[in-house]
Every structure is written in structure tokens, then in C-alpha cells.
C-alpha positions as CSV (number, residue, x, y, z in Angstrom):
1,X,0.0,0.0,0.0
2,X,1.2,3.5,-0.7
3,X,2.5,6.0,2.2
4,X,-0.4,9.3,2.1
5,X,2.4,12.0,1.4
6,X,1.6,15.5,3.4
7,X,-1.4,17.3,1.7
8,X,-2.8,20.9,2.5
9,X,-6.3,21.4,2.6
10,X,-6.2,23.4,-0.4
11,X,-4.7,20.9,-2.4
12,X,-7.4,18.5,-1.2
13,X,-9.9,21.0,-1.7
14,X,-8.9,21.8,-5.1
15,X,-8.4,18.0,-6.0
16,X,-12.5,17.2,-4.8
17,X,-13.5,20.4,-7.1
18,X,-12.2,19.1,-9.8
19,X,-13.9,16.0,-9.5
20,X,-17.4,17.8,-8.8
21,X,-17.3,18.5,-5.6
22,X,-18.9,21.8,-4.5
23,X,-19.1,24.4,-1.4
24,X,-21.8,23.9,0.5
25,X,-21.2,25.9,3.7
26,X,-18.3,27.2,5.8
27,X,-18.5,27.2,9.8
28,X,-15.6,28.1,10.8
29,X,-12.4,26.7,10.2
30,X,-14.5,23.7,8.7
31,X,-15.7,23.8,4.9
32,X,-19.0,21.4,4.0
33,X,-18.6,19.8,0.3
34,X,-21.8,18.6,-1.8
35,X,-21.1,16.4,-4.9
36,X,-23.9,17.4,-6.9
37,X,-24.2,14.0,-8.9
38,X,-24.2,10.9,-6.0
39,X,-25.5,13.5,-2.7
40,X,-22.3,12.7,-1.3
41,X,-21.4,15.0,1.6
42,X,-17.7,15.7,3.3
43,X,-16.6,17.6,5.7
44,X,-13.0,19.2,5.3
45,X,-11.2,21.3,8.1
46,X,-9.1,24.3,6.5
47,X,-6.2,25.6,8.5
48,X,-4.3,27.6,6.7
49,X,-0.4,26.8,6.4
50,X,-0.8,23.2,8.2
51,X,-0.9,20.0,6.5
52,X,-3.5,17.5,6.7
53,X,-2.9,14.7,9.0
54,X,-2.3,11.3,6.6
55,X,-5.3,9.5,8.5
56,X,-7.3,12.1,8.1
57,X,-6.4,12.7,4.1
58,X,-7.3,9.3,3.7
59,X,-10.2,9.2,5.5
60,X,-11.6,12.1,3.7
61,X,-10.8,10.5,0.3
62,X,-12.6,7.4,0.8
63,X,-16.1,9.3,2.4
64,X,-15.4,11.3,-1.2
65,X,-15.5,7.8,-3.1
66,X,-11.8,8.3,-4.0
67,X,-9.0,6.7,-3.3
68,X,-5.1,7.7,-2.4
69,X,-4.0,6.1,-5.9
70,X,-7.2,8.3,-7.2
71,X,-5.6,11.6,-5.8
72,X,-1.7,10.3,-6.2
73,X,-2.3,9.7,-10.2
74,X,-3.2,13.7,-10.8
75,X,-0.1,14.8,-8.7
């Protein structure tokens, strides 16, 4: 299995946009993502200037219906 390598939100963010993902709402430092298509719903936390934990850019992937070879293959 491949290692998750260090992600920003914004990457992230940008990454589910590109695949259809759009903003919902912002509560904070927390920004809700709708996919129009399947009603599939993330939440992703935006901290500017600190990466994404691994577990957590994983975990965010697969409640998106992606996987890390999904996201790794447009890097």
C-alpha cells in the first residue's frame, strides 16, 4: 500500500473540485462539500499553512469515493 504523502487542505480541496465536488457551507475553520451527482457529503477542516494529518487525508478521500491512488495519479 502506498504511504499518504503531506497534503494541505487546499490541495485537497482543489483536488475534490475538480472531480465535482462543490461548497456547501463554511462554519468556521471547517468547509461542507456537496457532490452534486451521487449527494455525497464531506466535511473538510481548513487551517491555513498546516498540513492535513495522513489519516485524516485518507479518511476524507474514501467518504469522497476516491481513493489515495485516485488523488496520487493527478499529482
Amino acid at each position: 500500500m502506498t504511504r499518504a504523502p503531506q497534503i494541505t487542505a487546499r490541495e485537497l480541496l482543489g483536488f475534490l473540485k475538480r472531480k465535482g465536488f462543490i461548497e456547501e457551507r463554511r462554519s468556521g475553520s471547517h468547509l461542507t462539500l456537496r457532490h452534486p451527482d451521487s449527494g455525497r457529503t464531506i466535511t473538510l477542516p481548513i487551517h491555513t499553512g498546516c498540513d492535513l494529518g495522513r489519516g485524516l487525508a485518507v479518511r476524507v478521500l474514501r467518504d469522497a469515493g476516491f481513493s489515495l491512488d485516485d488523488y496520487l495519479a493527478t499529482r
